[in-house]
C-alpha positions in Angstrom: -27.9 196.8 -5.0 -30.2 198.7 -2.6 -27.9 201.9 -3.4 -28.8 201.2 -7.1 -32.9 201.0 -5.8 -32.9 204.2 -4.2 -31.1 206.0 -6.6 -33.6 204.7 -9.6 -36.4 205.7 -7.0 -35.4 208.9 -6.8 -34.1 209.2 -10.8 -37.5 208.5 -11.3 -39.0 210.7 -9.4 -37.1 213.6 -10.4 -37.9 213.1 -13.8 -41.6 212.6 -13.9 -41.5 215.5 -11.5 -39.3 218.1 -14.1 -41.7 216.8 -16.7 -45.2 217.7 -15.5 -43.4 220.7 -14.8 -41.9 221.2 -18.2 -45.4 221.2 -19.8 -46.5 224.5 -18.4 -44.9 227.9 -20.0 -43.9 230.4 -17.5 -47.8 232.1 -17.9 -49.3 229.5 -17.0 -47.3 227.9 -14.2 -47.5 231.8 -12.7 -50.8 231.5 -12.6 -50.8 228.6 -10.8 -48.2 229.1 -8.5 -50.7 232.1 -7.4 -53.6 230.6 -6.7 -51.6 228.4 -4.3 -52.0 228.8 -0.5 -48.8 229.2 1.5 -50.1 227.1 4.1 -51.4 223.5 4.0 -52.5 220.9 6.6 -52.3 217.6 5.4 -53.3 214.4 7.7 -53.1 210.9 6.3 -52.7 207.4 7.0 -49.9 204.7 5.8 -48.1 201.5 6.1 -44.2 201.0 5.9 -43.6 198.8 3.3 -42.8 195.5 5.1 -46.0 193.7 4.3 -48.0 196.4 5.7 -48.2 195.1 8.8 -47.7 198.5 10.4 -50.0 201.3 10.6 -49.4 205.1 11.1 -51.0 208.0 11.3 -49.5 211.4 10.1 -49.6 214.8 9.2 -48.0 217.5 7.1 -47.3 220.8 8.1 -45.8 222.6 4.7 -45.3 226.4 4.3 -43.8 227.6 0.7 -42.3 231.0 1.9 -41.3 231.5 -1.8 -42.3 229.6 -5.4 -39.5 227.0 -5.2 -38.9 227.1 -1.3 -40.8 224.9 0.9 -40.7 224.0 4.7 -42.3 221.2 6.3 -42.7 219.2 10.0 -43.9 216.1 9.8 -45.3 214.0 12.5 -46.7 210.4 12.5 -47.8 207.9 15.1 -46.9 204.4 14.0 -48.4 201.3 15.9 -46.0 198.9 15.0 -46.3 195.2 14.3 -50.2 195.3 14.8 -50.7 191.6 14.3 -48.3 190.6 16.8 -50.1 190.5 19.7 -49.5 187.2 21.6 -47.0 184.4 20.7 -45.4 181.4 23.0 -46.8 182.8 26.0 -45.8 186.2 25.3 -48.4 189.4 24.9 -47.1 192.7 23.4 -48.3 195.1 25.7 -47.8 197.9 23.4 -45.5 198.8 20.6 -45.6 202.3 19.4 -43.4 205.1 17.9 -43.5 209.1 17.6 -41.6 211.0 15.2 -41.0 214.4 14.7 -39.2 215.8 11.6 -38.5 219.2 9.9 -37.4 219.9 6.3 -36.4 221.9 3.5 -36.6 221.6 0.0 -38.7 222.7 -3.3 -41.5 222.3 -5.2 -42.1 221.9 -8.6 -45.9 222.8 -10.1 -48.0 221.6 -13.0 -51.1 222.4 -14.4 -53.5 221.0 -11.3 -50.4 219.4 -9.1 -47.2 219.5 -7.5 -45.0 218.1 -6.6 -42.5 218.4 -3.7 -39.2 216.8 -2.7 -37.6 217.5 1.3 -34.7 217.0 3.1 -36.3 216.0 6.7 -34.1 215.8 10.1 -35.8 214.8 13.2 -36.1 212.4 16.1 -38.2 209.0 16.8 -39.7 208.2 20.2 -40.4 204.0 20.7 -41.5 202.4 23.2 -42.1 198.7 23.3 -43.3 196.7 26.4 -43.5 192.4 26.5 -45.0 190.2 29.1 -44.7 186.9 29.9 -47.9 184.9 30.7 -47.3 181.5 31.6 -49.0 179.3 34.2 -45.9 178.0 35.5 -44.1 181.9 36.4 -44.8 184.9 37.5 -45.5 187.9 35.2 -42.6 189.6 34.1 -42.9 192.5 31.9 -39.8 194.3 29.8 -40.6 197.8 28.5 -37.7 199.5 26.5 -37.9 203.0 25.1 -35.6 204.7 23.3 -35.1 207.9 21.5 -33.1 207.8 18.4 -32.4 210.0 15.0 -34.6 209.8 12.0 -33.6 211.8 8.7 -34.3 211.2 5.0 -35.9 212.2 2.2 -39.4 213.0 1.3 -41.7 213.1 -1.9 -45.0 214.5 -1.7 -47.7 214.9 -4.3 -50.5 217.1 -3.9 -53.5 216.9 -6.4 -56.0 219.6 -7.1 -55.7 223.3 -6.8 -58.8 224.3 -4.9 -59.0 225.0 -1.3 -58.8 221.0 -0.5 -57.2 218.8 -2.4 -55.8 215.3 -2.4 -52.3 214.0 -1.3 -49.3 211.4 -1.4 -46.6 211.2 0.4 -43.0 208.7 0.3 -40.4 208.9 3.2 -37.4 206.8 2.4 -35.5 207.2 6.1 -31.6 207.2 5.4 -30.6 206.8 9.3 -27.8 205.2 10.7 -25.9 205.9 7.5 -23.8 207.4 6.9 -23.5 208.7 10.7 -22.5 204.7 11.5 -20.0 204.3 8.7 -19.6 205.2 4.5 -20.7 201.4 3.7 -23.9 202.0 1.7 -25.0 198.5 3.0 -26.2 200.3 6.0 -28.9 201.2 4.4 -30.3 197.3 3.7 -33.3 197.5 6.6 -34.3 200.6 5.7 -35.9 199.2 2.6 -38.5 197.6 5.4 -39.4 201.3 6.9 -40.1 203.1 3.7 -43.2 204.9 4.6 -46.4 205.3 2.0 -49.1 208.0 3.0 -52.4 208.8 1.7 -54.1 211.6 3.1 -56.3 215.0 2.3 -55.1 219.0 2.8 -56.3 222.1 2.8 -55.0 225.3 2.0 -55.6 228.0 4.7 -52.9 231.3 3.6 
């Protein structure tokens, strides 16, 4: 079922993309393709989507060495669970991740947007610390931090064609499948960490 999600997600995508893009003839989508930098900085905010009750903030690094080619990093700094903070006698310390992704992909233009779709491999830093604050007991903290893979795919939508414009951005992570097994079922939790950014750019080459 979440196979079936993901692939209508994307479907969609695809094809609302190909038609924005269809509308232009070649002259005009030339002319558009010119007037757009090479280089653009693009820092945002966003949630994943389980209940928004994380917070991140990101940024897009995307270079388009050629029409159609496109290479990004992409960095974010999530504060998880934010409103989580002390439960039973137990305070979150801090809860935090870093990732750190590059990608490839293309980019397809229309009349005063595009609209670009990545293949992103990277790593995520978390760290996560817990203490326990009772009368009865000592303090006793637990801190775990890991490092781990992250790679998926990304969609981003930029609006306007002037120097600074505005900007959109999906990640849907596909990590541990298929590196832990085929079984597409692997991807159930990642449903939760679907990311959703909303940001501003500019164009500086």
């Amino acid at each position: 079922m979440n196979l079936i999600k993901y692939f209508l997600l994307l479907s969609s995508l695809l094809i609302t993309a190909k038609g924005f893009a269809q509308k232009e003839n070649s002259t005009t989508i030339n002319k558009h393709t010119a007037a757009v930098r090479r280089l653009s900085i693009e820092p945002g905010i966003g949630i994943h989507t389980n209940f928004g009750i994380d917070f991140l903030i990101t940024n897009l690094v995307q270079w388009n060495p050629h029409k159609r080619l496109s290479v990004a990093s992409h960095s974010s700094f999530n504060i998880n669970n934010i409103t989580q903070r002390y439960f039973n006698h137990i305070k979150t310390d801090h809860n935090f991740s870093i990732n750190q992704k590059f990608g490839v992909g293309t980019s397809l233009y229309s009349k005063k947007s595009s609209h670009t779709f990545l293949v992103m491999v990277g790593a995520k830093y978390t760290s996560f610390q817990e203490t326990l604050d009772h009368e009865d007991f000592n303090k006793v903290s637990t801190e775990i931090r890991s490092f781990s893979p992250d790679y998926g795919l990304m969609y981003s939508l930029k609006r306007g064609w002037k120097k600074c414009f505005f900007t959109y951005r999906m990640y849907v992570p596909l990590y541990p499948w298929p590196t832990k097994g085929a079984d597409v079922f692997y991807l159930d939790s990642n449903m939760n960490n679907v990311s959703l950014e909303f940001g501003v750019g500019i164009k500086i080459d």
